[in-house]
C-alpha positions in Angstrom: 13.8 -40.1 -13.4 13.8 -42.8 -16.0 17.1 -43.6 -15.5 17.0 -44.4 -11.9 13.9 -46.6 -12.4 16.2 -48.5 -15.3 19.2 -48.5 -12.9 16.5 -50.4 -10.5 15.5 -53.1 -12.8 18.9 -53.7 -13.6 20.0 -54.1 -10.1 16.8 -56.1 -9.3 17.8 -58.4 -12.7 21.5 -59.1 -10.9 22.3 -61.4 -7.9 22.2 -59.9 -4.7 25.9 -61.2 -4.4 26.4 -58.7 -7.2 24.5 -55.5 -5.9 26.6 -56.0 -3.0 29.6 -55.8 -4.8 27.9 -52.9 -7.0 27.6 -50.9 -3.7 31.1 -51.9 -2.3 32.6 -50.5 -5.4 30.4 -47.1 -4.9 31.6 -46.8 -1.6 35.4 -47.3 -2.3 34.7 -45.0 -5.2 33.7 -42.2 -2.7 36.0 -43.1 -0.2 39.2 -43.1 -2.2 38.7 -40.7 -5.1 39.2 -37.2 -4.8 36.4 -35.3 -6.3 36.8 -31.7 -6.7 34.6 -30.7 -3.9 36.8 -32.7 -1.5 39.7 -30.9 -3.1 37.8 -27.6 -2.5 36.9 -28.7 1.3 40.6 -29.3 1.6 41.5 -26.0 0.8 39.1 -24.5 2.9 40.4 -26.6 6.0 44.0 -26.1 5.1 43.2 -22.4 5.6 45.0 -20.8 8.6 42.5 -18.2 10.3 44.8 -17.8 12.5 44.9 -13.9 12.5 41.5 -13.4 12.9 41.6 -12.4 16.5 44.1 -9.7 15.7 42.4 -8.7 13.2 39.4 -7.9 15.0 41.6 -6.1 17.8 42.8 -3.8 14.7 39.1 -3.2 13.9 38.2 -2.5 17.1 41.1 -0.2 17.8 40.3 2.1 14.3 36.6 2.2 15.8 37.8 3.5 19.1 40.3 6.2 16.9 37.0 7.0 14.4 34.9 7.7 17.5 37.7 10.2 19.2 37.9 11.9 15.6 34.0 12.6 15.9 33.7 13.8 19.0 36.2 16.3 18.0 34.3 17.6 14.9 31.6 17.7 16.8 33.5 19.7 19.5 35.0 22.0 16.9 32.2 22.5 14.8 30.1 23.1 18.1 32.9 26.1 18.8 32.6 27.2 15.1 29.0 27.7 15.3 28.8 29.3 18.6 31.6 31.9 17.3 29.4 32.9 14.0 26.7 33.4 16.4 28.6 35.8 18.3 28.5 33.8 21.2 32.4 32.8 21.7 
């Protein structure tokens, strides 16, 4: 906190013709440099997701085979239990 209250009396000690120029230097600053988070952003938008939507197929096509596979334990187990009962 004390350093932005110093960074104010400075800028209120300097010409406004030089805080202008103070804050067009920030803003070229940001503008042109490549920070790492921009460099991070970039990678993240360079990113292809491009197979997601088949990937989602695939997911929903292994639930679809998981679900059959249940119903036929369920089914088989149902037949093993009714034979131990003496009932098949």
């Amino acid at each position: 906190m004390d350093s932005i209250v110093s960074l104010l009396n400075t800028l209120n000690g300097l010409s406004p013709l030089a805080v202008i120029a103070l804050l067009g230097t920030v803003i070229y600053i940001l503008v042109k440099g490549k920070t790492p988070t921009a460099r991070k952003v970039n990678e993240i938008t360079d990113n292809h997701l491009h197979d997601l939507p088949s990937m989602a197929t695939d997911i929903k096509d292994i639930a679809e085979t998981l679900r059959r596979m249940e119903t036929k334990a369920i089914e088989e187990f149902s037949y093993l239990k009714a034979r131990i009962n003496g009932k098949g």
